[in-house]
N, C-alpha and C positions, 0 to 999 in steps of 0.2 A: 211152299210159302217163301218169298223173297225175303233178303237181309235187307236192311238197315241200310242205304247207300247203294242196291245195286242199281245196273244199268241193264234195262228191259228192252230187248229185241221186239219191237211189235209189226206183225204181217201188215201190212196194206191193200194192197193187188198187185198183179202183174205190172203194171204201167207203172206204178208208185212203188216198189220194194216194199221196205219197212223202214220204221220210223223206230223212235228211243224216247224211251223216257226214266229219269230216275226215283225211285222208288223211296217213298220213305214212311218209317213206322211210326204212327202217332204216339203209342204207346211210349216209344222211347224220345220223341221229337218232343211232346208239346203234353208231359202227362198232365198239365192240368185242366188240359181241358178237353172236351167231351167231344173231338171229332174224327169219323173214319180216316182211316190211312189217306195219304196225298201222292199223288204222280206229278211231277215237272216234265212236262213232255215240251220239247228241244224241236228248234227250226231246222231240221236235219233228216236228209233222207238220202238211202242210199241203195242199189238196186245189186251190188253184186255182194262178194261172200267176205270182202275183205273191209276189216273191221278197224279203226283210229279210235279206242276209245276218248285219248285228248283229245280229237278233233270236235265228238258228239258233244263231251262237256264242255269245251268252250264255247259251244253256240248258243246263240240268244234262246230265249223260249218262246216257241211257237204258242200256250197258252199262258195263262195264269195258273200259279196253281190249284189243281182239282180235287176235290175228296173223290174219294174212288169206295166200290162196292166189287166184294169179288177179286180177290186179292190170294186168295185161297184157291185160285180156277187159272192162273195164271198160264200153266201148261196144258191146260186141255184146251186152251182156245189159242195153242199156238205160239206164245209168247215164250221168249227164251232170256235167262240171265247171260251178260257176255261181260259183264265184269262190273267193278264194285267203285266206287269214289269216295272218299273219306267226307263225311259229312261237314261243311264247310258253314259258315254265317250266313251268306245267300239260302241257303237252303231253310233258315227257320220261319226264313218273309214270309205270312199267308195273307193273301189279297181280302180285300173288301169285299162283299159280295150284295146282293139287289134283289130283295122281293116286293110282289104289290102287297098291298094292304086294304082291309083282311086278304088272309093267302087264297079264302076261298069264299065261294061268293061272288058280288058286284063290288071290284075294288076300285076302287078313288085314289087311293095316294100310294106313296114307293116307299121306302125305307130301306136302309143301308144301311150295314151289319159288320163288325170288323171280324176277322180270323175265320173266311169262311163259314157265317153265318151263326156265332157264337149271340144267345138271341140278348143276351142284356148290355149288349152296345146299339142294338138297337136305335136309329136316329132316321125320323123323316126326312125323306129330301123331295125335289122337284125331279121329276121324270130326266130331264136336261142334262142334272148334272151325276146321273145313274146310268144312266143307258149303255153306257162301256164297260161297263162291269160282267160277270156271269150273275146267272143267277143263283140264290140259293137252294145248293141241291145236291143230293149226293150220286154221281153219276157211275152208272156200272161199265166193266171195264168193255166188256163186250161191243162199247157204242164208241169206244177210244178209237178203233181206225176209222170209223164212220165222222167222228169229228176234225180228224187229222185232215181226211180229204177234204169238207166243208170247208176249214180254215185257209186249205190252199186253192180251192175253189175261188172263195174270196177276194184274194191275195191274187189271184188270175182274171179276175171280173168274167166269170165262167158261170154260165148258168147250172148251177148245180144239181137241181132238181129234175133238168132234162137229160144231162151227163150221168145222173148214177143208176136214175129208174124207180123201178118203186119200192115205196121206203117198208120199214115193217113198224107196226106203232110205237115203238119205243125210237127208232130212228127219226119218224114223223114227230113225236113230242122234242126230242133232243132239236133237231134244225128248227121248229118254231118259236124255240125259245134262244135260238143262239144266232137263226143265222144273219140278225141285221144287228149284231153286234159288231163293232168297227175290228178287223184285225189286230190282235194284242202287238203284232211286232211294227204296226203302223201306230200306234196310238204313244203322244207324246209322252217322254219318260215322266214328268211331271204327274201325270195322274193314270198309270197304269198301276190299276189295281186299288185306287181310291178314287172317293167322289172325285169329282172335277170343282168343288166347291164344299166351303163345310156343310154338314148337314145341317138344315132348320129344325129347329129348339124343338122339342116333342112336348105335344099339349098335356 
């Protein structure tokens, strides 16, 4: 199980190395409220063995940050700690996050939710000014390099569906729900990670 602040070696493929992300425990992050652990995973990739941890932590972040599932499995799928950051005030930001409404069913309208989907911030919005958001959801960690390449897929205007092959259904739910999301490190600093607009007053 990772500490508090470490910095997570995560595999890619051959062509891609691996990627990084910082680890943090909600438990001690954010105990009042009710959500899985977070990952800040980093605009940063790098394919040989030689490692800048200041380098990783001063890059931008490739996402928002993610609740994560599977945090417990972190070395049997390969991932390695290569060192630790002192938990810093950037790290306590948790983005806005975007589901339809009803979540299931025939839904009609959107609603945005602040702290990673903490439900009694709850607030309607127009489709408009949600759509750069994630959704809410708590994503396992297993789909973490399968998103990494998606976002630089992106970021390459690369068709990605043809480039990786076929997906397995959790990767196939994951890209349906993310992949015409605008890239977080393209999207203006202004509303990364909130509406792009306040939300409309809930009936």
């Amino acid at each position: 199980m990772p500490k508090n602040g470490d910095i997570l070696q995560i595999p890619i493929n051959k062509n891609m190395g691996c990627g990084f992300a910082k680890f943090l425990k909600s438990k001690e992050m954010w105990p009042n409220y009710n959500i899985p652990d977070v990952l800040r995973v980093y605009y940063y990739l790098i394919n040989d063995s030689v490692l800048d941890i200041k380098k990783i932590t001063d890059s931008i972040l490739l996402l928002p940050p993610l609740a994560i599932l599977g945090s417990n499995s972190i070395k049997k799928n390969g991932w390695h700690v290569v060192g630790n950051e002192k938990i810093n005030e950037n790290d306590f930001w948790l983005p806005y996050v975007k589901s339809k409404w009803p979540p299931f069913g025939e839904s009609k309208e959107w609603v945005s939710m602040q702290n990673l989907g903490q439900t009694s911030t709850m607030k309607f919005c127009d489709y408009t000014f949600v759509k750069h958001l994630e959704y809410s959801r708590v994503i396992d960690i297993t789909l973490i390099p399968f998103r990494i390449q998606l976002e630089y897929a992106k970021l390459l205007k690369k068709d990605f569906k043809n480039e990786y092959g076929k997906f397995s259904w959790l990767e196939e739910l994951e890209y349906n729900q993310s992949y015409d999301i605008p890239p977080f490190v393209l999207q203006d600093n202004k509303i990364k990670g909130i509406p792009s607009c306040p939300p409309l007053a809930q009936e």
